[in-house]
N, C-alpha and C positions, 0 to 999 in steps of 0.2 A: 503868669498864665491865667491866673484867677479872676484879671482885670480886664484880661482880652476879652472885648464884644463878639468877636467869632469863637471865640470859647465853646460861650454855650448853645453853636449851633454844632459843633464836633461832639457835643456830649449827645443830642441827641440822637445823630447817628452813632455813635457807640453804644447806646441804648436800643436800638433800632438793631442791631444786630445780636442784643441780649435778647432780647423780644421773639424774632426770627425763628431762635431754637426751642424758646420759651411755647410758642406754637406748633412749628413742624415733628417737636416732639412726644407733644398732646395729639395731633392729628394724626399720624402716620398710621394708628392701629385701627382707625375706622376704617382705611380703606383692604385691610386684611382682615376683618372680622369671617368674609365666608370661607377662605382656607384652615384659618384658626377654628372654624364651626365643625369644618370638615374632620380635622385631626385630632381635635380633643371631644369631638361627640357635643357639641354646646347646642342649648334652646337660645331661642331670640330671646327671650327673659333674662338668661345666665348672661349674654352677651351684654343686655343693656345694663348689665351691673356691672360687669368687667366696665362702662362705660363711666354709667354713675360713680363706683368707688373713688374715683380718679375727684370727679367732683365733690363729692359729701366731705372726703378728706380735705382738700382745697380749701372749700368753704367752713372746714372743723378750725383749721389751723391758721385763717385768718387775720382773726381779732387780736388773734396773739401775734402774730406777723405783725401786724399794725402797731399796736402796742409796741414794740421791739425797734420797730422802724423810726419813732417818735424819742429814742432815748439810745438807740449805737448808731454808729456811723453806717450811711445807706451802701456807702461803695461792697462795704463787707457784706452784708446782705445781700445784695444782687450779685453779684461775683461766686460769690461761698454757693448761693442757692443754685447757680448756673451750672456749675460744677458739678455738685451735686447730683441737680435731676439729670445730669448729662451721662454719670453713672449710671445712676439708675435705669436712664433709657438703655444704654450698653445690656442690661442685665437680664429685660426684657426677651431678647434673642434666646434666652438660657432658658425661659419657661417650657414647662413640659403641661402646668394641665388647669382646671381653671383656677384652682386654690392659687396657683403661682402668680398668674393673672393678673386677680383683686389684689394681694400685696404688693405688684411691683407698682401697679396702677396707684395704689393708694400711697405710695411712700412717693413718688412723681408729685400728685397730688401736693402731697406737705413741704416737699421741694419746692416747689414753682407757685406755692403762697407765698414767698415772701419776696416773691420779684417786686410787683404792682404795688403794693403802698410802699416801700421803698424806693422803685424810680419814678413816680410821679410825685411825690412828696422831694425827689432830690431837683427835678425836671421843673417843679413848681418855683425851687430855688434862684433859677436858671435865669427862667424867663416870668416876666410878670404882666399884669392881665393885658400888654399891648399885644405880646406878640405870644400867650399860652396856648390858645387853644390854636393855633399854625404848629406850635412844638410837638403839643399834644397830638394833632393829626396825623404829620410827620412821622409820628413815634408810634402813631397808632396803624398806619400802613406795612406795617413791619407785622401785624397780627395775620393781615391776609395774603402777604407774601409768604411766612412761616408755614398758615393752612395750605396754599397753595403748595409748596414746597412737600409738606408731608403726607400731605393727600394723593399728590400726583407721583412722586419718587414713589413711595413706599408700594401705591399699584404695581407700577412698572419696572421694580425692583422686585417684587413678588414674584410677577411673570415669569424673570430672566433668573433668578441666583435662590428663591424661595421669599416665603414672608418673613422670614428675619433678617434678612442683610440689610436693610435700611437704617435698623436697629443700631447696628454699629457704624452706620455712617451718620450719622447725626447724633448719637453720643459722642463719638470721638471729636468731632470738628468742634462742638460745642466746650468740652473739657479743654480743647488744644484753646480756642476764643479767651474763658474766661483765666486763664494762665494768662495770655497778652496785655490784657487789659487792668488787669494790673498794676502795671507800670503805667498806662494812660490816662486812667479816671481819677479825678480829684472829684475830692468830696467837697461840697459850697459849706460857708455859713448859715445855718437855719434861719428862713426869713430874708436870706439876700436880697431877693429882687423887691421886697414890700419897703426894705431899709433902705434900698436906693431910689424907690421909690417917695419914700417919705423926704428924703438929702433933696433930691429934682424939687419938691413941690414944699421946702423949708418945714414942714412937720415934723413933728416930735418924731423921733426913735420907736417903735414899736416894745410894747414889750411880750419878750416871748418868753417868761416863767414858764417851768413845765410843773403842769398839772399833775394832780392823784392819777391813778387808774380808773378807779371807779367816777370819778366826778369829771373826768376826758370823755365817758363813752357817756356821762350823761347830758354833757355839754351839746356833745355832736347832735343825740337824739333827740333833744329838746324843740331842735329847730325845725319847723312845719316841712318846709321845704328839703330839709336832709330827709323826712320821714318819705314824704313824695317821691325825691328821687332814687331812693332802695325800693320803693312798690312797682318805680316805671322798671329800673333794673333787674329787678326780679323776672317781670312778665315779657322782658327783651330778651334774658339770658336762654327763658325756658326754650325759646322759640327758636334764638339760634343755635342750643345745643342740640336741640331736635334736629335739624340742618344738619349742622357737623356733623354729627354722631351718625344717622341712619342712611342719608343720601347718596354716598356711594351704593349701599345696600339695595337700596330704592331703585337705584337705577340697572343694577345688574339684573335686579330681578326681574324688575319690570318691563324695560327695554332691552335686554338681553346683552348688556354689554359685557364686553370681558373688565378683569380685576383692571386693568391698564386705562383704559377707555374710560370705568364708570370714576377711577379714584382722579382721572382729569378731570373729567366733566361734571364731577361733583365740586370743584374747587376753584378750577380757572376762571370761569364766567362770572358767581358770585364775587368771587375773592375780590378779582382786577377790577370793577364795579365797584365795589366800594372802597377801592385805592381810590379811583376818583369822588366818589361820594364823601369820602373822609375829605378831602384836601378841598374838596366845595366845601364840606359843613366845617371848617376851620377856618376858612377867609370868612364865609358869610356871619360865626358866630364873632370873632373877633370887631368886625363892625358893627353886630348888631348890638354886640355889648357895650360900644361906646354911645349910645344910644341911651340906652338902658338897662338896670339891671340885669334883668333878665332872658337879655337877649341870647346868650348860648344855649337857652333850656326853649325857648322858640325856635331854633334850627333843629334842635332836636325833637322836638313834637312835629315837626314838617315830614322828618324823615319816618316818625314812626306811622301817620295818618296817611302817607302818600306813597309807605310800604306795603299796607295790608292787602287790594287791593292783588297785588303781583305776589303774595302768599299763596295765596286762594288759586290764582290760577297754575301756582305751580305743582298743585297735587292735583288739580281737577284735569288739568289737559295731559290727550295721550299722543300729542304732537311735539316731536322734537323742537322745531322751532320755536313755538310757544312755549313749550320748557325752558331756552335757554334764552328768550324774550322774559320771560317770568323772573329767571334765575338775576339776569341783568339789573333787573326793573328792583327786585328785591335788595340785591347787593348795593344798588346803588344809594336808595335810600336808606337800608341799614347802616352804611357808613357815616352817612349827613347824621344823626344819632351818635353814633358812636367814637364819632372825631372829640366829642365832649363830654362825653360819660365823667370824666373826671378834670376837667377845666369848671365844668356846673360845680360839682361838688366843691370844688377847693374855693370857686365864689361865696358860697354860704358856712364855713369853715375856716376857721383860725389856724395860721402857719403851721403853728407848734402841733394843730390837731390834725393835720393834713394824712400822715399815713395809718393815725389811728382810725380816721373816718375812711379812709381807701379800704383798710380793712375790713373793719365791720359791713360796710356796702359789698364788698368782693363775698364776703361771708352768706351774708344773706341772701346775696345774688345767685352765688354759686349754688345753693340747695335747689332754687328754682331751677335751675339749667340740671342738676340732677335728677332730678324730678321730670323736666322733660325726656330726658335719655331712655329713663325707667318707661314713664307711661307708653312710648311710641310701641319699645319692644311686649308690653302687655297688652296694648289697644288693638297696634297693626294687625294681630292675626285675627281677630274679630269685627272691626270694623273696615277694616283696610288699610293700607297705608298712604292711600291716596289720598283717603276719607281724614286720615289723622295730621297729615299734612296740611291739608288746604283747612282745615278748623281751626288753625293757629292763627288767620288771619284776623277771629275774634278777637285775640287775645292782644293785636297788635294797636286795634282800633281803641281795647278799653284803655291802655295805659296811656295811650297816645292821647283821649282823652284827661284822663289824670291829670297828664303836665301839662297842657293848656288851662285847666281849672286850677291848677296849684299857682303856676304863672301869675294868673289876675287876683290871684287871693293872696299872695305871700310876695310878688318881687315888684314890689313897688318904693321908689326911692334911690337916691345917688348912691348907696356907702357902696362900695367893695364888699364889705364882707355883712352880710346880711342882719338884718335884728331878729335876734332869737325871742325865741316864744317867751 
């Protein structure tokens, strides 16, 4: 089975349905945040923490996920962790007040680190740079199927049975998932696809010694362009955790929708948007990189420059339409971005360093995105939430220019794997 070429397209639909639960059951409590406000007495501050914790922890536990990812076998990591948060989503349903909250949120959090440098470090295995960033996309529509999935059930499961039955529909399915698979998922040789890569084109053997600890995470941050792209990630996560997190909320409040209505319509439009903007920005990056270097980190600065734009107008306008014009506009180029968030990375990065560098990125990234959850709930009630929403538009122009400036300055040159500083 190792050797079957449809292999490793089954892997990444099986990943694709790790991924699923890996989202729908991070999102599901944004769209119950105003009943949960109602019953336990919570501020938009205390909420945007119940938000953040989920985060801080994620991005705490990391580096260490990475690290770990790079030295045991990845099937146990993803599998174990699926299980895991799957639990813990179950447990959620059991909270009575916020203290219960921020711990369940944060032990999720430390769960569902160690999905991501473990299955894209195994995904990396898989497929190599002809056909990664189509894998990666693939695998990456499975993030706004999960949002959509958790956003919208968990509304309309609120409505009908209260705001915890969701809880246990998607811990359970997920737990029952990662049991199956099990039996399914083989784990690659580290470096597979670079080694058949190298057999195709008569080159030497790669070699993948594993590195120290501490000289892995300095290797990664050495390199110009790994720095760049944790500064574009950071300033992408901030913006779409502001999204995730408050825009159900936004929208109840603002357009008076019910819990049903606002946790659809906070999720369906963007989400499906950037299913097709991921699946663009993975053919056009995969071409563009046979080109050039640097060609997947140019479809991603397309998406970030030609998102900002449909930011702005999605907090400024008090028109339906134009909101879900906006919401489109944004989804879709946020995907063209985020089809390669880690196909870039794994091009400037060394096999063997592959889920240690998802890590520390996931790490770093993830603080920003906490960081956004926290500010909206302190901002919104002083400046607006209209006003805090459409300001992130800035934030999408500066990074988006970063990685065109990092582009012309750092990815110049044939290799694969980039030359370190």
């Amino acid at each position: 089975m190792m050797n079957n070429r449809n292999y490793k397209w089954w892997v990444v639909g099986m990943l694709w349905f790790v991924c699923f639960f890996n989202y729908a059951d991070r999102q599901a409590i944004f769209s119950v945040f105003e009943p949960i406000k109602g019953e336990m007495g919570l501020s938009d501050t205390q909420l945007g923490i119940v938000g953040a914790s989920f985060m801080w922890v994620y991005a705490a536990a990391a580096p260490l996920a990475g690290l770990i990812g790079d030295r045991f076998t990845r099937k146990t990591l993803i599998l174990g962790g699926l299980i895991f948060w799957s639990l813990v989503t179950i447990s959620t349903a059991f909270a009575q007040n916020y203290t219960h909250l921020v711990i369940i949120r944060a032990l999720e959090g430390f769960g569902e680190a160690f999905y991501f440098p473990a299955s894209m470090a195994l995904l990396s295995d898989y497929h190599g740079h002809e056909t990664r960033s189509r894998a990666m996309a693939i695998h990456q529509s499975s993030v706004y199927a999960g949002t959509i999935a958790g956003g919208s059930v968990a509304g309309i499961m609120a409505d009908m049975y209260g705001w915890r039955s969701s809880f246990y529909l998607f811990g359970w399915f997920g737990a029952i998932l990662g049991v199956v698979l099990i039996f399914m998922l083989k784990e690659p040789v580290r470096g597979q696809s670079e080694r058949d890569e190298a057999v195709e084109n008569t080159h030497a053997a790669l070699d993948l010694k594993q590195p120290e600890l501490l000289s892995s995470m300095w290797e990664i941050l050495k390199t110009p362009m790994v720095r760049i792209l944790i500064v574009v990630f950071v300033g992408a996560n901030f913006v779409a955790m502001i999204f995730l997190t408050w825009m159900p909320t936004y929208l109840k409040r603002t357009f008076q929708m019910s819990l049903s209505m606002a946790g659809v319509s906070a999720t369906i439009y963007l989400q499906i948007a950037s299913v097709l903007g991921v699946i663009t920005g993975g053919i056009l990056a995969d071409r563009l990189r046979k080109k050039r270097i640097g060609g997947r980190m140019m479809a991603q600065a397309l998406g970030l420059l030609a998102g900002a734009p449909f930011i702005f107008l999605t907090g400024w306008t008090l028109s339906i339409p134009a909101l879900v014009l906006a919401m489109i506009g944004f989804g879709y180029f946020k995907g063209m971005y985020d089809a390669n968030i880690w196909a870039s990375l794994h091009d400037v990065v060394r096999p063997e360093r592959r889920a240690t560098a998802v890590g520390l990125m996931n790490s770093i990234g993830w603080l920003g995105g906490g960081l956004g959850s926290y500010a909206i709930g302190v901002a919104g009630p002083i400046y607006g939430m209209s006003a805090s929403l459409s300001a992130n538009s800035v934030v999408y122009l500066l990074v988006g220019t970063v990685m065109v400036l990092g582009i012309r300055a750092y990815m110049r040159g044939p290799n694969l794997i980039a030359r370190e500083a």
